[in-house]
C-alpha positions as a Python dict, from the first residue, in 0.01 Angstrom:
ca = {
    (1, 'X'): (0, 0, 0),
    (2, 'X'): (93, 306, 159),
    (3, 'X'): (206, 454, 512),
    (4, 'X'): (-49, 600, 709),
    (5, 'X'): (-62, 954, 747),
    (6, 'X'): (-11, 1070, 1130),
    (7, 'X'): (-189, 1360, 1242),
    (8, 'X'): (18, 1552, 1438),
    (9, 'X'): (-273, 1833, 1550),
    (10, 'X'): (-593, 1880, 1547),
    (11, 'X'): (-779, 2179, 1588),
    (12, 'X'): (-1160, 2262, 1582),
    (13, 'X'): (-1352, 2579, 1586),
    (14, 'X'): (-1732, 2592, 1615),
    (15, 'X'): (-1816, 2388, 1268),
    (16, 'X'): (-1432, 2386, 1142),
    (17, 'X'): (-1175, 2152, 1229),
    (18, 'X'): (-808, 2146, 1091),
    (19, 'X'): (-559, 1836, 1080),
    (20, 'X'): (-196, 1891, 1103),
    (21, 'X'): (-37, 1622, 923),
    (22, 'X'): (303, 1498, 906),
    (23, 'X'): (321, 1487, 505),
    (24, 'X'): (265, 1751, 255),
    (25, 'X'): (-78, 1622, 63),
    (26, 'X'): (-68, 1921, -212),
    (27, 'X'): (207, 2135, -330),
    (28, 'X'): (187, 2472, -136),
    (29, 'X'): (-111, 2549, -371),
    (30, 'X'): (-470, 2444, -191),
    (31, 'X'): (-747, 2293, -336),
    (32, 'X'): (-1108, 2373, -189),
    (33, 'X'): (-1411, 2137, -266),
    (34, 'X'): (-1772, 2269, -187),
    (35, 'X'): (-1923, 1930, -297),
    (36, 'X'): (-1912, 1550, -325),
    (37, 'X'): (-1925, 1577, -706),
    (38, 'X'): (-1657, 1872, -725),
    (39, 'X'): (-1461, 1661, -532),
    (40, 'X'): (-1474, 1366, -766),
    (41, 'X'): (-1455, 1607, -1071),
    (42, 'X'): (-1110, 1755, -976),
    (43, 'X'): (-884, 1440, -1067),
    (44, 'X'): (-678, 1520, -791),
    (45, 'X'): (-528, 1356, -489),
    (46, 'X'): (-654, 1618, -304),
    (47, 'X'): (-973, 1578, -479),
    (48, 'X'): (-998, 1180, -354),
    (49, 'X'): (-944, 1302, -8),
    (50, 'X'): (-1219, 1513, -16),
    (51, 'X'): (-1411, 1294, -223),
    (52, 'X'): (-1386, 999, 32),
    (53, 'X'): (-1475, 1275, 345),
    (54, 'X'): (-1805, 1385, 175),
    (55, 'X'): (-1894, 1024, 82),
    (56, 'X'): (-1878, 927, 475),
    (57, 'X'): (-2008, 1231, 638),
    (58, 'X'): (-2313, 1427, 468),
    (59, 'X'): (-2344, 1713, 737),
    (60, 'X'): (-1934, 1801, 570),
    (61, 'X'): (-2014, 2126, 316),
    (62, 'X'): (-1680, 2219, 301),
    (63, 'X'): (-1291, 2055, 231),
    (64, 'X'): (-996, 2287, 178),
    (65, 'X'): (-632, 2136, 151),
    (66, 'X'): (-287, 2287, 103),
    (67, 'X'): (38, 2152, 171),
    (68, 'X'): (31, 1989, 508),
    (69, 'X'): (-326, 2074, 651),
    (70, 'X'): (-672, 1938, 586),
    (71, 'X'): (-944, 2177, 687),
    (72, 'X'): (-1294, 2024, 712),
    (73, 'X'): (-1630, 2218, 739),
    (74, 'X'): (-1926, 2046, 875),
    (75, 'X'): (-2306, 2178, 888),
    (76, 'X'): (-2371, 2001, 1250),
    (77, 'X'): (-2081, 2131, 1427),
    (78, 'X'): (-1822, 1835, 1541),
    (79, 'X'): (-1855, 1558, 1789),
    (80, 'X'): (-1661, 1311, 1906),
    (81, 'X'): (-1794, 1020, 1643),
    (82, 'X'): (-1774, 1266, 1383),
    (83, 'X'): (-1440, 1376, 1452),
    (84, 'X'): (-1288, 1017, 1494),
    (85, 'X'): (-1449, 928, 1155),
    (86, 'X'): (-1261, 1233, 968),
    (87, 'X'): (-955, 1197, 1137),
    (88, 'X'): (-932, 809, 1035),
    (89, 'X'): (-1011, 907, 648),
    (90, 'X'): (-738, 1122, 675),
    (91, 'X'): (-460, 937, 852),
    (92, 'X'): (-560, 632, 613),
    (93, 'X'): (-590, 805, 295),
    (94, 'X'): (-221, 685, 144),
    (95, 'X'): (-257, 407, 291),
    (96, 'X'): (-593, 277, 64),
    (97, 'X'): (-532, 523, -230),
}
């Protein structure tokens, strides 16, 4: 098993919300996922990130990851629940991979 990831920021704007992580995830190219399936398609370890937020959250239309950052877009807008369910899939990601 892995070490957990530790988010060092997070940020959220209207349906957006961006964690700062203390580990690089992808090179310094990103990787953007639209869909569940894309996700899954990709191969990637980004793609399994992404794969594993759209699996636990349906209102999420929208993963983008590069380097250090994980940028989530969700249809309902964030709330608390929401957000504490992201951030865990994110900070335990290595940890389950």
């Amino acid at each position: 098993m892995g070490q957990p990831i530790t988010v060092l920021s997070t940020t959220v704007e209207a349906g957006v919300v961006a964690f700062h992580t203390d580990r690089a995830i992808t090179g310094q190219d990103g990787a953007r996922f639209s869909s569940g399936d894309d996700a899954a398609e990709a191969g990637t370890i980004p793609g399994a990130l992404a794969s594993k937020l759209f699996t636990a959250d349906e209102a999420i239309n929208h993963v983008f990851i590069a380097s250090n950052q994980v940028v989530v877009g969700r249809a309902d807008g964030w709330d608390e629940a929401s957000l504490a369910m992201a951030a865990e899939m994110v900070t335990t990601f290595f940890v389950f991979y």
